[in-house]
N, C-alpha and C positions, 0 to 999 in steps of 0.2 A: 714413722716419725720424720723421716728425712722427707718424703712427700707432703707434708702437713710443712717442712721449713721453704719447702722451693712454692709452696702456694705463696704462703704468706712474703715470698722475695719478690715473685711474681707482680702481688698488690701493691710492694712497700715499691716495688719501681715505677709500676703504672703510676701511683699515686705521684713519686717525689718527681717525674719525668711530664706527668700530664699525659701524655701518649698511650692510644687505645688501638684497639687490631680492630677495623672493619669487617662483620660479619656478613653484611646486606648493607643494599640500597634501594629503597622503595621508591618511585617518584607511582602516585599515581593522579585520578584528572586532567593529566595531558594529552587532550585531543585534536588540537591544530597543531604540533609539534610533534610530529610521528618518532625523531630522535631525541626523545630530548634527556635520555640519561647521556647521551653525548657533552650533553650541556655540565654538568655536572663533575668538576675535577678530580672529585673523591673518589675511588673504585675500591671493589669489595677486595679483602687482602692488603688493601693500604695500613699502614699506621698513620695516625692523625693526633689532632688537638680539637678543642673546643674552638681555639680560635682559627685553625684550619679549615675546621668544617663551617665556623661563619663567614670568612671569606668566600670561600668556594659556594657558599648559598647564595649569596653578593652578587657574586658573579651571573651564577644561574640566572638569577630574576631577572638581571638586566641583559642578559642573554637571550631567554625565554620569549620576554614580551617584543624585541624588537620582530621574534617570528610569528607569536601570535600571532590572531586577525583579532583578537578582542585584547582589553585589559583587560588582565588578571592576579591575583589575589593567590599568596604562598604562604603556608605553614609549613617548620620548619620543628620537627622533634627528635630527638637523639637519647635512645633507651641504652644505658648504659648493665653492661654484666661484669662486676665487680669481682668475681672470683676470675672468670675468664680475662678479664683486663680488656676485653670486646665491648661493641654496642653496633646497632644496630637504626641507622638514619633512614627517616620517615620523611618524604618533601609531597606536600600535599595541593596540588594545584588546582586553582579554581577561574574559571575563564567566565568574566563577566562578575557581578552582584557576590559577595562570599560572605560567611558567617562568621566572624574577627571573635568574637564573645558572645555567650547567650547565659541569662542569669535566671532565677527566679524569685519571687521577690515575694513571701507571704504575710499578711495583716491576720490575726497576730502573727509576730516575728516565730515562736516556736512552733509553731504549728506546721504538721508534716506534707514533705512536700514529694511531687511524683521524681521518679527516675527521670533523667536526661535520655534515655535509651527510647523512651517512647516516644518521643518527637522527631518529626521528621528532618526537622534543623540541627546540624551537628556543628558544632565550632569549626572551623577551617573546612565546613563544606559549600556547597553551593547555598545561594539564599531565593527563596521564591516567594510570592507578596501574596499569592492564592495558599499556601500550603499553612498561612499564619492562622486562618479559623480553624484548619484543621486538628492541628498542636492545641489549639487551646480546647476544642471537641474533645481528645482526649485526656487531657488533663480533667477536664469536668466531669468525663464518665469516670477516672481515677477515683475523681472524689465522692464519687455518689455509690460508689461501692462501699466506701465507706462511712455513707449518712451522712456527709457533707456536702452543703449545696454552695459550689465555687461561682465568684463575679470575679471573671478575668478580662483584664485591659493586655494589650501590649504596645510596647513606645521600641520604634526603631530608629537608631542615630547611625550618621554616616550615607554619603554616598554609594561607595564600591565595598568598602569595608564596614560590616554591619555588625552593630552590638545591639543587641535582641534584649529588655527585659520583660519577662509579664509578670505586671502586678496581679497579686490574687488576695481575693479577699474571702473567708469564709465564714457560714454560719450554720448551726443544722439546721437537718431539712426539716422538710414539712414533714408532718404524723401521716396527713391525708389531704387534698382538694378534690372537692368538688364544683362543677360548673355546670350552670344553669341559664337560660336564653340564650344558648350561643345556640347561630346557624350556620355562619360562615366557614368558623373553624371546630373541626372535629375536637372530642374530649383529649386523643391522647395528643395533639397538636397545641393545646392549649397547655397542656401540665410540662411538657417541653420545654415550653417558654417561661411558666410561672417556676419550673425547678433552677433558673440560673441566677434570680438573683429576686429582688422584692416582688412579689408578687401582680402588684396595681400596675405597677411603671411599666412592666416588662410585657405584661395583657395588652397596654396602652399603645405602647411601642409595635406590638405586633399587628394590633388592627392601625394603627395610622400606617404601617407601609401599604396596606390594602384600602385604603383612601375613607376607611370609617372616623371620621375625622370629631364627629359627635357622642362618639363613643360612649358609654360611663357604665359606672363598678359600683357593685353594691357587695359588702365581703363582712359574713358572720362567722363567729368561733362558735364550736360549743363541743365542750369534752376536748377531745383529739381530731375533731373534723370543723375545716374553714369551709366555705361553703361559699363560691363568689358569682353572685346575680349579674348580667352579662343583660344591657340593655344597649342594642347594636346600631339602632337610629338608620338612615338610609348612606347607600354610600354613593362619594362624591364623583364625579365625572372629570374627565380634563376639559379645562378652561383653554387652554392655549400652552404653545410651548413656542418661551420667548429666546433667541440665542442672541450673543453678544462675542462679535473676536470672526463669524466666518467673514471675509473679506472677498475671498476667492467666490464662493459658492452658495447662490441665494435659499434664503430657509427652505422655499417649498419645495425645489427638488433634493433637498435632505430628507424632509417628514417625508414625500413620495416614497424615498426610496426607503424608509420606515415603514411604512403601512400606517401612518398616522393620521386617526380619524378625529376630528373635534367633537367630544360628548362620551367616548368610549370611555369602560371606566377605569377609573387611576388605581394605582396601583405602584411600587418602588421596585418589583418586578419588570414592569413595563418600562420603567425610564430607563432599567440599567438597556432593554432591551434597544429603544428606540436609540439608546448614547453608542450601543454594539453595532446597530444596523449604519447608522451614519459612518462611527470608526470605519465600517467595512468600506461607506462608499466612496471615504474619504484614500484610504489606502492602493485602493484599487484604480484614483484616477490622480496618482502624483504624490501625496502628500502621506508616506510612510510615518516619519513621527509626531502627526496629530495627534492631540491631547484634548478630552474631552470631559468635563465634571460639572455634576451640577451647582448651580448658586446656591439657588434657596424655592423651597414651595409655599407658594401664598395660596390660602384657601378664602376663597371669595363665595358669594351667591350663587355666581354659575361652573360652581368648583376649584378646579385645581389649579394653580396657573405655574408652569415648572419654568426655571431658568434656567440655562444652562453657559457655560463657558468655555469657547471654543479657543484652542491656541493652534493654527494651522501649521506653524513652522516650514514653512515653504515648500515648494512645488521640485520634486524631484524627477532625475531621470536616469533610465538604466546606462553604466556605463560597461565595463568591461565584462566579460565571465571567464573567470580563472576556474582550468578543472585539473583538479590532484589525482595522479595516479591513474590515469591513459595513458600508457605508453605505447600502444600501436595505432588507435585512432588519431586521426588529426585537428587541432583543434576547429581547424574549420569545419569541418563536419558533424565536429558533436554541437558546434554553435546551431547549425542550421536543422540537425537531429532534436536539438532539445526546444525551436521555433525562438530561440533567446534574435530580440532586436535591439542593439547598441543605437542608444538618443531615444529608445519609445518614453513612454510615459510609463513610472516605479506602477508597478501594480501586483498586489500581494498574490492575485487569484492568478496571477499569470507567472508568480514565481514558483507556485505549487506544479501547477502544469508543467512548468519547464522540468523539476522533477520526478513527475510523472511519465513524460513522455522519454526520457532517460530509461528507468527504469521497465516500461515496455517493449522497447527496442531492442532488448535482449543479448547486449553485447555486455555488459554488467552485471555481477555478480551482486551488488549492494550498489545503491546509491544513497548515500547520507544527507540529510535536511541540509539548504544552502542556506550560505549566511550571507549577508552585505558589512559593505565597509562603505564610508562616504570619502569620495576627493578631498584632501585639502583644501580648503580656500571655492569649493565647488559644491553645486546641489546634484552631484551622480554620483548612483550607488553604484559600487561592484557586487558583482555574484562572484560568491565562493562557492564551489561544490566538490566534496569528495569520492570518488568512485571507486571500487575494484572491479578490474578489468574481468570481462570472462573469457572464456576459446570462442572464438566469431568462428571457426570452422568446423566440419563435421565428417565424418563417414557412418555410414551405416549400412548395417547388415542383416535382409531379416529370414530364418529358414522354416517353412513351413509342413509338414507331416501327417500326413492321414493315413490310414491303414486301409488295406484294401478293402472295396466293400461285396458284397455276397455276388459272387455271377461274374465279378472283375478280378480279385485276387491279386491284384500288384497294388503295392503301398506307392504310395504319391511322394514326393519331395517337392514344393515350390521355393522358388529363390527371389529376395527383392533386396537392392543394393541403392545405395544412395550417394551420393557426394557433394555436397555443399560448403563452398567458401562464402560465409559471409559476411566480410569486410575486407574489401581485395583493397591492398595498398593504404590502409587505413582510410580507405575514401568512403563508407557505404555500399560500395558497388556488390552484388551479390552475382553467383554464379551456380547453377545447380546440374545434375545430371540423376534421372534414375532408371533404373533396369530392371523390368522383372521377368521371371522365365517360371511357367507355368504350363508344363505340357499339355495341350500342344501349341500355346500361345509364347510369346514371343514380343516383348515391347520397350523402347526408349523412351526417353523423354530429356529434352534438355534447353535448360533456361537462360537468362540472363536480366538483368535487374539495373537499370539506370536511374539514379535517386536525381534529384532537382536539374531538368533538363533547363539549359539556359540559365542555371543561378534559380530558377522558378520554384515553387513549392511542386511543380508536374514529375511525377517520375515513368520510364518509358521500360518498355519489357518487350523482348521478343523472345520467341518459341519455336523447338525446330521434337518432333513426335515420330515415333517408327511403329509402327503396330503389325504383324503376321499372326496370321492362323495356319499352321500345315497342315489342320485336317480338313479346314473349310475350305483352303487354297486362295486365301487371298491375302494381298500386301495393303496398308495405309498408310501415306506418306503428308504431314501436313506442316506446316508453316504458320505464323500469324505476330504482330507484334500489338503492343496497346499502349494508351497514356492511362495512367490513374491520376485523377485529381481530388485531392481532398475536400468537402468539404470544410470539416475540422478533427480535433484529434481523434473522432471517432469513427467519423463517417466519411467514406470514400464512392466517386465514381469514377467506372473506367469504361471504355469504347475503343474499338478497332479492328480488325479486319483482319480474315484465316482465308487460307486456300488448302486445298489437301485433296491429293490424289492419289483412288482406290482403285485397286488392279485385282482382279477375280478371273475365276474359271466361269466361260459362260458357257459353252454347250460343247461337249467332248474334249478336247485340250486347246482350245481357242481362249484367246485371255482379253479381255475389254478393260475399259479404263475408264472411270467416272470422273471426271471433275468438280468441285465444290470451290465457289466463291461465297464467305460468309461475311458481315457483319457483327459484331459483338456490343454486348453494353452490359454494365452490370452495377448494383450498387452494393458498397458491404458495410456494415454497424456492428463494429467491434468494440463491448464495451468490459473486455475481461482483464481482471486485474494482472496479469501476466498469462497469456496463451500459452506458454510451453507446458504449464502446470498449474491452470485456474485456480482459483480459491472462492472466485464470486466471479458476478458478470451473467454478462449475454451476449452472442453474436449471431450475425444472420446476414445472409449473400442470396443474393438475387439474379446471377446472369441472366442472360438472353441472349442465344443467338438464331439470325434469319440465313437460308442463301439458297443461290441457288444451284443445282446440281444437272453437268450435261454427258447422257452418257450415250452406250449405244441403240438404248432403248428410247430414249429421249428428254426431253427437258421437264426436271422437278422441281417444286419448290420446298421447302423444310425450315421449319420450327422447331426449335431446342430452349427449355424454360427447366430452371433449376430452382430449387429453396433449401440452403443448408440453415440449419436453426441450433443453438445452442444455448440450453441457460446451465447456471452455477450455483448452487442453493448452498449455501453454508450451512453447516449444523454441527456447530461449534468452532473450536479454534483448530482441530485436526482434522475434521472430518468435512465434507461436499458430498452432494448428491448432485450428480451428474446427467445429465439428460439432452440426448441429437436427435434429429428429426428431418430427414430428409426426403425429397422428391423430385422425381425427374423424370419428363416426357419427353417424347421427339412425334411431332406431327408433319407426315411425309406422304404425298403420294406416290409416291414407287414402291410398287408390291413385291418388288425385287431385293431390296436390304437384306445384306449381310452380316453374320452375327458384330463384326466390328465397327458396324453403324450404328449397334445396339449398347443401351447403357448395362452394366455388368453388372451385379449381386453378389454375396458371398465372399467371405474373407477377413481379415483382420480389423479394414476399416470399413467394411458394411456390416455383413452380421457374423460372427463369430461361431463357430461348429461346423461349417462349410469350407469346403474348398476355396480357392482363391478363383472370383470369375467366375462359378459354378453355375449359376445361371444369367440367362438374360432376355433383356424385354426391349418394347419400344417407351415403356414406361415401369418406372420401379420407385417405393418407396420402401421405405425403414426407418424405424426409432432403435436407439442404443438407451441405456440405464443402467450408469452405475453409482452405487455407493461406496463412494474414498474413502480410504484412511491414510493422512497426507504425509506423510514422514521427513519431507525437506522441501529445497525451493523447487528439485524436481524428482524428486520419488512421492511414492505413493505405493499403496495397496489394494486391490478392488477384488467387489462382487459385482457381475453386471450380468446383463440378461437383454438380449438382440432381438425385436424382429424383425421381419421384412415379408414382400412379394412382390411379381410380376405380373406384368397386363401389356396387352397389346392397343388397350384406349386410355384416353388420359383419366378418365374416371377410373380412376383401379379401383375405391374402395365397394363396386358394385361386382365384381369380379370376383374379390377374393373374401373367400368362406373359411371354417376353422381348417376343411381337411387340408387347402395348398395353402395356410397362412404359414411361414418359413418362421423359427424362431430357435434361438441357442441362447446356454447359457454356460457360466463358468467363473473360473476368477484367474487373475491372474496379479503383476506388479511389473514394477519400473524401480531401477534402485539405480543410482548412483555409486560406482566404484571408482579404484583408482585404472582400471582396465576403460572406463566409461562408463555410458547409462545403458545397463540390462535390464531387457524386457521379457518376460516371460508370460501367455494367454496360454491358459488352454478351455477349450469349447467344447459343448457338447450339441448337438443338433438333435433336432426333435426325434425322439424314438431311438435315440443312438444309444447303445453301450457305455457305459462309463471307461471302460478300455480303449472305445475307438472312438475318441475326441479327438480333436486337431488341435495341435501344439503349434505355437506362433513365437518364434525366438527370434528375439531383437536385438541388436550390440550398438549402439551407437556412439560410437569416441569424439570427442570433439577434440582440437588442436589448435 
């Protein structure tokens, strides 16, 4: 009882006080305003009022909008819990076009009408002008479920705040049709059309957008079957397509860049195409808010003559690029990273690329669709773009394992170590180091990475390499630096020049010295949607290097020709099948070569189930094959299966037969931790034991 009187003391004060206990606070839609429950002076555990929480709404909006980049559109609800004396504020934000009201409106008035939940349009959500046939698609299938055949309109009022009705009108369906001379349109194409609304008009309607302009119906009842004779006449061609409003830009390089031919046949398919193909070329050379509709179609003797109505709205240009959430990049460099030019000409295809080449750069975690904003009183858009930052740095670690084999009896341990900074001081600049130790081999390697030399789109790179064998007894020492110049975002050429000097045992403990003066050049077409962890694409590198070599024995000359090949096959939304293909010769006349003049085979990134370097040629090829199973932006899981061979002439494939064709297989992954990304292979090699596979352990932390 006494609990039953402090409820009801509870109610009787909320009520006579007005004042409620804040349970929650929802804002959600806020996507330019990362804080924006900041905005908002209500907090959860407050006590309030109705008229507390509408000022504090007041507030917000006109808080909100001054950080937007868009205007936007607020619903505001407040669910009240009357026993608790609590409720619970709902602030619903919508940035750009919003749904204020949406009604529906049925002829007869009693007449049942579908759920609100099945349309894509929600009161206080976003509004979108493509998603309105859709809404009305299912309202129609609603109603045919239930033997009614719906003719729905909809009327939208309002600029930014939209009140949505669609009229509906119903009547039952048809028992049955039937159709007869149709060619054009298949049976179940035609009952589509005739199930929405009168039968004749709607037949009518759908051959005149396909330019059957002489159409005619011929329609019997008998019993419960209409039965409608379909006499299709010839169809019309396009006359001509007249525009009115371009000022800027003369018709025929519009139709050009339509594909528009005089005679081809009409069609309302084709116009919207030809009005999409102009929009593009319009957008792409200045003029982002062109408006383009048709007048009217006049059907003459030598067909169709279409008008159209151009509203150019002036010739615009990029102005600034504003990026959220870099905090170590600088923005000068993600300017010149993402190819953005301040004063070019607005072009839509080149604001896609600008996020494109963001997000393959691989310093970003996410890069989100950019948006513009126009100057004041100015024709220059800005770029908006949102970014999360990723770790530009790395280490890596990889340990590899084979067990001894029959006659040797010592298990292997190989070691390969990595280090890469790259983005030194927020500039682009890259720096790398790798080492790997593989008894009884012994090698360095280390880089560096200069992004737009002189302000240029050229970027410049030099090389400094240690290579030892202690059982062959020889040292390689080389040098080399290069320019890479772009073609474009995908395609690069580079050129430049190596030296490297090779020290060996020549005859009893006497040690000579080779010298090599090279040349380089190579081109590479990288078209993969992100290379740390493809999903699609292709790629393919072509070096070449010439030089020439002067030693104790005398003066050589040498050719070095490489093909790394890579495609990406999707097969589905998780899955890729993976597939490399590489080759590589060296044409020399010195009979003399050492194995580390030789290109190497075997190992994690040639073929898998071998030792690391386990063999080598003066020529060597391999394909790898695997099938992904992709699990984030950089994990996966694979089956793959390696092979490769050696040859001492550049034709290897006449050399190698099934008995020395090399080949492993295995699976292994890549997983993303809070440690880093673990990688784990293991391989098996031809004829090997399932116990004595090589185990390939990868750690790679980024920082």
């Amino acid at each position: 009882m006494r609990r039953l009187i402090l409820v009801l003391t509870v109610i009787l004060c909320s009520i006579v006080q007005g004042s409620m206990l804040v349970d929650s606070v929802v804002i959600s839609g806020a996507t330019s305003v990362p804080e924006a429950a900041a905005l908002f002076a209500v907090r959860k555990g407050d006590s309030t009022t109705e008229a507390m929480i509408g000022n504090a709404f007041a507030r917000f909006r006109e808080a909100y909008e001054k950080e937007a980049a868009l205007s936007c559109g607020f619903l505001l609800s407040t669910t009240q819990d009357s026993l608790r004396g609590s409720c619970t504020i709902t602030i619903t934000v919508s940035e750009g076009a919003w749904v204020r009201s949406l009604a529906l409106a049925p002829e007869p008035e009693e007449s049942p009408v579908p759920p609100l939940r099945l349309l894509y349009h929600k009161e206080g959500g976003p509004f979108a002008d493509d998603s309105l046939q859709g809404d009305m698609r299912r309202m129609r299938s609603w109603y045919a479920d239930r033997s009614l055949t719906a003719s729905i309109t909809v009327e939208t009022m309002g600029a930014r705040e939209k009140r949505i009705v669609f009229a509906i009108t119903l009547r039952p369906a048809h028992a049955r049709l039937l159709f007869a001379g149709n060619r054009f349109f298949d049976q179940a194409t035609l009952a589509a059309a005739a199930a929405e609304t009168d039968p004749i008009p709607a037949l009518r309607r759908l051959y005149h957008t396909q330019g059957f302009f002489a159409v005619s119906f011929d329609s019997q009842s008998r019993d419960s079957v209409t039965t409608i004779t379909i006499t299709e006449c010839a169809r019309s061609p396009f006359a001509s397509v007249l525009m009115v409003g371009n000022d800027k830009i003369p018709p025929d390089t519009l139709l050009s860049y339509a594909s528009f031919k005089r005679g081809e046949p009409f069609s309302e398919e084709r116009v919207t195409g030809i009005i999409q193909a102009m929009l593009a070329w319009y957008e792409n050379h200045g003029f982002p808010f062109c408006e383009i509709s048709p007048r009217e179609f006049t059907y003459g003797p030598e067909g169709v003559i279409v008008s159209l109505a151009i509203s150019e709205k002036g010739r615009y240009h990029f102005g600034n690029l504003y990026v959220y959430g870099a905090a170590t990049t600088k923005p000068g460099a993600i300017t010149r990273l993402a190819g953005f030019r301040e004063g070019s000409l607005f072009s839509q295809t080149e604001l896609l690329k600008l996020t494109a080449r963001l997000a393959r750069s691989s310093l970003f975690e996410t890069v989100e669709e950019p948006r513009i904003t126009v100057q004041q009183g100015r024709r220059v858009a800005d770029v908006h773009i949102r970014v999360v930052e990723g770790s530009h740095n790395s280490a890596e670690g990889m340990v590899g394992y084979a067990p001894g084999q029959e006659g040797d009896g010592e298990n292997r341990f190989s070691g390969y170590a990595h280090l890469a900074l790259g983005n030194i001081a927020g500039t682009c600049r890259s720096l790398s180091f790798d080492y790997l130790r593989e008894t009884p081999v012994l090698s360095g390697d280390f880089r560096y990475r200069e992004p737009w030399v002189l302000g240029s789109r050229i970027s410049a790179e030099g090389a400094f390499s240690y290579h030892t064998d202690e059982a062959e007894a020889y040292t390689i020492w080389e040098t080399g630096v290069r320019i890479v110049v772009p073609f474009s975002d995908q395609v690069t050429f580079s050129t430049g020049i190596a030296q490297s000097a090779n020290t060996y045992r020549d005859t009893g403990s006497f040690f000579s010295t080779d010298r090599t003066y090279a040349t380089l050049a190579g081109i590479t077409i990288d078209a993969r949607d992100f290379p740390d962890n493809p999903r699609s694409g292709y790629f393919l590198e072509l070096p070449v290097r010439y030089g020439r070599k002067r030693g104790s024995t005398g003066v050589f000359n040498e050719a070095a020709f490489s093909a790394n090949a890579e495609y990406i096959l999707p097969m589905g939304r998780t899955q890729a099948l993976y597939c490399k293909a590489a080759y590589r010769t060296l044409a020399s006349n010195d009979p003399t070569l050492n194995r580390g003049e030789l290109f190497p085979l075997g190992g994690a990134l040639t073929v898998r189930g071998y030792r690391e370097n386990q063999f080598y040629g003066k020529t060597i090829a391999f394909a790898r094959t695997e099938y992904r199973f992709l699990a984030g932006l950089r994990s996966r899981f694979a089956l793959f299966f390696d092979l490769g061979a050696t040859a001492d002439r550049p034709a290897i494939f006449r050399e190698v037969s099934a008995r020395n064709l090399l080949f492993g297989y295995g699976a292994g992954f890549s997983l993303k931790t809070k440690a880093g990304l673990l990688g784990i292979d293991y391989g098996l090699a031809r004829n090997s034991p399932v116990l004595e596979g090589k185990i390939h352990l990868n750690i790679k932390n980024s920082f």
